[in-house]
N, C-alpha and C positions, 0 to 999 in steps of 0.2 A: 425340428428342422430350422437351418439358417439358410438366411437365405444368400449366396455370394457376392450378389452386386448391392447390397447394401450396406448402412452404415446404422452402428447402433448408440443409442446412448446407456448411461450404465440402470438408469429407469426405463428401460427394455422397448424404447421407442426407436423404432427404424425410418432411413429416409433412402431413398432412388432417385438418381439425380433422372431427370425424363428431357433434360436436354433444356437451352432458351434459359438457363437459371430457373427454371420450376424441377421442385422436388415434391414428391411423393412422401406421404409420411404415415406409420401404422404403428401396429404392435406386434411383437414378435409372437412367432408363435407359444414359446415359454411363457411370457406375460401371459397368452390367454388361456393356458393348462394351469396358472398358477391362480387364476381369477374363479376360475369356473362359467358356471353360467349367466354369461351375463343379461342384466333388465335394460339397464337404460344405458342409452350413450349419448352425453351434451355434446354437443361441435360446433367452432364458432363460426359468424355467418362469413360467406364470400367479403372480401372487402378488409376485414380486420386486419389488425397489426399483432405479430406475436416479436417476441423476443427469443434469441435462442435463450435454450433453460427455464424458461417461461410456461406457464401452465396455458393451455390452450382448451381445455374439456376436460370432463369428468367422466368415467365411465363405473358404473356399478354394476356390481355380480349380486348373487346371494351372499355372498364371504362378505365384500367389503365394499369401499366406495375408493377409488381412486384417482388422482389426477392425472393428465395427460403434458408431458412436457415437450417441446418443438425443439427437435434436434437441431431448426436453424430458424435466424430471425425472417421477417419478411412479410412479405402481405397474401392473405391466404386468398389465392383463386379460382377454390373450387371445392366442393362440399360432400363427400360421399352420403349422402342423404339414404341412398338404399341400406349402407351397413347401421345410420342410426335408426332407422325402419324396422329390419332384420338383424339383429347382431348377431346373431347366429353365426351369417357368411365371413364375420371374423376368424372365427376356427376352419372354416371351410377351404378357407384360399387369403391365410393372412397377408401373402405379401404381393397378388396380384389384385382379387377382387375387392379384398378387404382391405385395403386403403380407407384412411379416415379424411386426411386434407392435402390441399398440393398450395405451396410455397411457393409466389414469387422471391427466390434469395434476394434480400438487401446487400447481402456478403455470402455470395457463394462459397469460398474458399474455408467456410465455416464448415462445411461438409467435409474436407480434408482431416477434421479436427476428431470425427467420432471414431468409433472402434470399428476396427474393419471384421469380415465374419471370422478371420482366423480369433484376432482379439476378443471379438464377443465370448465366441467358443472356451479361451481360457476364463473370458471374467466369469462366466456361467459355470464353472468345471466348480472354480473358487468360492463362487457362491454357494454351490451344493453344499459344501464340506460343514 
């Protein structure tokens, strides 16, 4: 599943613009078929500063340990603390419930920049092969 109103990067993190310069930011639902089941999930606290392309968290499966990269710079204002509780509801509703952090944009216009869902669609077709 993609999701239409979002934007991806090509390490399978999605962003939702949610209006005011705050974006929404997850993993796609591929990333978390591709993870398995995950243990832990690090998120940084309210307040922080990410970079885009920047790692922001870690999340680990049984497979493997991966980082999480911010599809846009900006100061993170807000913490889905239930999905690092439950990771579960990652798979369950990745790209409503299962939000990991919201982004005040320093540079909105950096969301113009990632793949839109048609684009994903091909980079994932290409990926497969």
């Amino acid at each position: 599943m993609i999701d239409p109103e979002a934007r991806y990067l090509r390490t399978h993190e999605w962003a939702k613009d949610e209006g005011r310069g705050v974006f929404a930011v997850g993993l796609s639902s591929y990333a978390l078929e591709q993870l398995g089941d995950i243990v832990y999930l690090e998120l940084p606290e309210v307040g922080d500063t990410v970079e885009q392309g920047g790692t922001f968290g870690v999340v680990e499966s049984v497979k493997a340990a991966s980082d999480l990269y911010a599809p846009l710079g900006g100061e993170v204002v807000e913490v889905n603390r239930a999905a690092a509780e439950n990771p579960d509801m990652l798979k369950e509703d990745p790209y409503e419930e299962g939000w990991l952090i919201k982004i005040k944009a320093s540079n909105p216009s950096e969301f113009e920049d990632l793949m839109d869902a048609r684009e994903y669609k091909q980079f994932l077709e290409t990926e497969a092969e």
